[in-house]
C-alpha positions in Angstrom: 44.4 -45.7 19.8 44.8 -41.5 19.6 44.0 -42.2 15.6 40.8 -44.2 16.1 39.7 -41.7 19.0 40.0 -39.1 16.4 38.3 -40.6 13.9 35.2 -41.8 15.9 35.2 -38.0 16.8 35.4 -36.6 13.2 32.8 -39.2 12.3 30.0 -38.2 15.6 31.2 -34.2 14.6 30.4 -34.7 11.3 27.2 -36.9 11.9 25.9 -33.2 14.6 26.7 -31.4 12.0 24.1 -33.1 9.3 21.8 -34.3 11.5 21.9 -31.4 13.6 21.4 -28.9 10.7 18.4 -30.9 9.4 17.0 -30.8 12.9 17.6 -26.3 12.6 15.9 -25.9 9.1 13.1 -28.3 10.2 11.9 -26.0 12.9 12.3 -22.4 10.9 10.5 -24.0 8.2 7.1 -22.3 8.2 4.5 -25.0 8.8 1.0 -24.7 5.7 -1.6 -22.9 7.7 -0.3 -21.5 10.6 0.1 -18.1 11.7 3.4 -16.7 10.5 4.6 -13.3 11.9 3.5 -10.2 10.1 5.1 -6.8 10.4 3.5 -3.9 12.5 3.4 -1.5 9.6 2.0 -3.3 7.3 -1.0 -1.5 6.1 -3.2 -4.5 6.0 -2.6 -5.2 9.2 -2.9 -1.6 10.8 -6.7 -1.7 8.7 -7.4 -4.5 10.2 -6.4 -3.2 13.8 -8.0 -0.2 13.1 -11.2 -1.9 12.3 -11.1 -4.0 15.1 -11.3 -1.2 17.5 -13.8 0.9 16.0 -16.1 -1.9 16.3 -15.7 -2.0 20.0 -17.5 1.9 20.0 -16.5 5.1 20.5 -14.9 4.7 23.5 -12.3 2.9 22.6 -9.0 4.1 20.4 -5.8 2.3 19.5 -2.8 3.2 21.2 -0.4 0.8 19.7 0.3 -2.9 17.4 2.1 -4.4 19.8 2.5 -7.5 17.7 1.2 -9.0 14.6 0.6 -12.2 13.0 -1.3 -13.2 9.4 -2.6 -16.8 8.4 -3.4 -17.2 5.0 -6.9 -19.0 4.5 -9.9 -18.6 2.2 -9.1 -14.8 2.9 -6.7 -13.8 6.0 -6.8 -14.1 9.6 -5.0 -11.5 11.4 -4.0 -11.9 15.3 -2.9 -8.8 16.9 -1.8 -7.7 20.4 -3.0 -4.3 21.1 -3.3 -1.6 23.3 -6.0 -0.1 23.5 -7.3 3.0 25.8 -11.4 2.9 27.0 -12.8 5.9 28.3 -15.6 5.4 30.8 -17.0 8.9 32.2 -14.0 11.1 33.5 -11.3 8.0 33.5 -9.6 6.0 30.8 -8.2 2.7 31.3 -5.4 1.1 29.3 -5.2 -2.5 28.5 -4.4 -5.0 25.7 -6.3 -7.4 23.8 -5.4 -10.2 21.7 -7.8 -9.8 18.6 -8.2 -12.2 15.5 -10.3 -10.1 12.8 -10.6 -11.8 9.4 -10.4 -10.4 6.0 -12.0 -12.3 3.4 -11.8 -12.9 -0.7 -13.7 -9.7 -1.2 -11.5 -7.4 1.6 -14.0 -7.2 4.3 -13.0 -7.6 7.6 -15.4 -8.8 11.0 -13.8 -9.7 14.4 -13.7 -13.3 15.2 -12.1 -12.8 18.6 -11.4 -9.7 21.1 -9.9 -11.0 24.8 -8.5 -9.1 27.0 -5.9 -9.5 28.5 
C-alpha cells in the first residue's frame, strides 16, 4: 500500500513538474506584436519621450520615464509613463501621462496618444 502511495505520488510530482514548467515558459514567452518592456535609458525611447513633450508646447518639460514599453510594427510604437511638469502663469502642476508616439521606417516620430492620468 505505502509503495503504490509513493509511486502515484512520484508519478503526479513528476507529471507538475512537466506540465507545470510548460504552463511557466508559456506565459514569459513574448507573444508577436505586443508591447514588450523597453528600458528607461534607452536613447530611442528617451527621443521619443522627449518629442512627445515638446509637442505639447513650451509649457511643458519632462521630469521623468517612469516606464517604457516598445512594439515592433511597420516602424515602432513606444508607450511611456511620464511625468511631466506644466506651467500655467505663476504655478506649475505635476502630473503623468501615458503617451504612445510612433516612430516609423524613415525615424520620424508623431504622437498617437497623450492621456493623462
Amino acid at each position: 500500500m505505502i509503495q503504490k502511495t509513493l509511486f502515484f505520488g512520484a508519478v503526479f510530482f513528476a507529471a507538475f513538474f512537466v506540465f507545470g514548467s510548460v504552463e511557466i515558459n508559456a506565459q514569459t514567452t513574448p507573444v508577436v506584436g505586443s508591447y514588450q518592456k523597453a528600458k528607461k535609458s534607452d536613447k530611442a525611447v528617451k527621443e521619443a519621450a522627449d518629442f512627445a513633450v515638446k509637442g505639447q508646447g513650451e509649457n511643458f518639460r519632462l521630469i521623468k520615464i517612469s516606464k517604457a514599453e516598445k512594439q515592433v510594427v511597420a516602424g515602432v510604437n513606444f508607450r511611456v509613463r511620464l511625468r511631466v511638469a506644466e506651467k500655467g502663469g505663476d504655478n506649475e502642476s505635476k502630473y503623468y501621462v501615458t503617451a504612445v508616439i510612433y516612430r516609423d521606417l524613415e525615424g520620424k516620430f508623431s504622437v498617437t496618444s497623450w492621456e493623462k492620468e
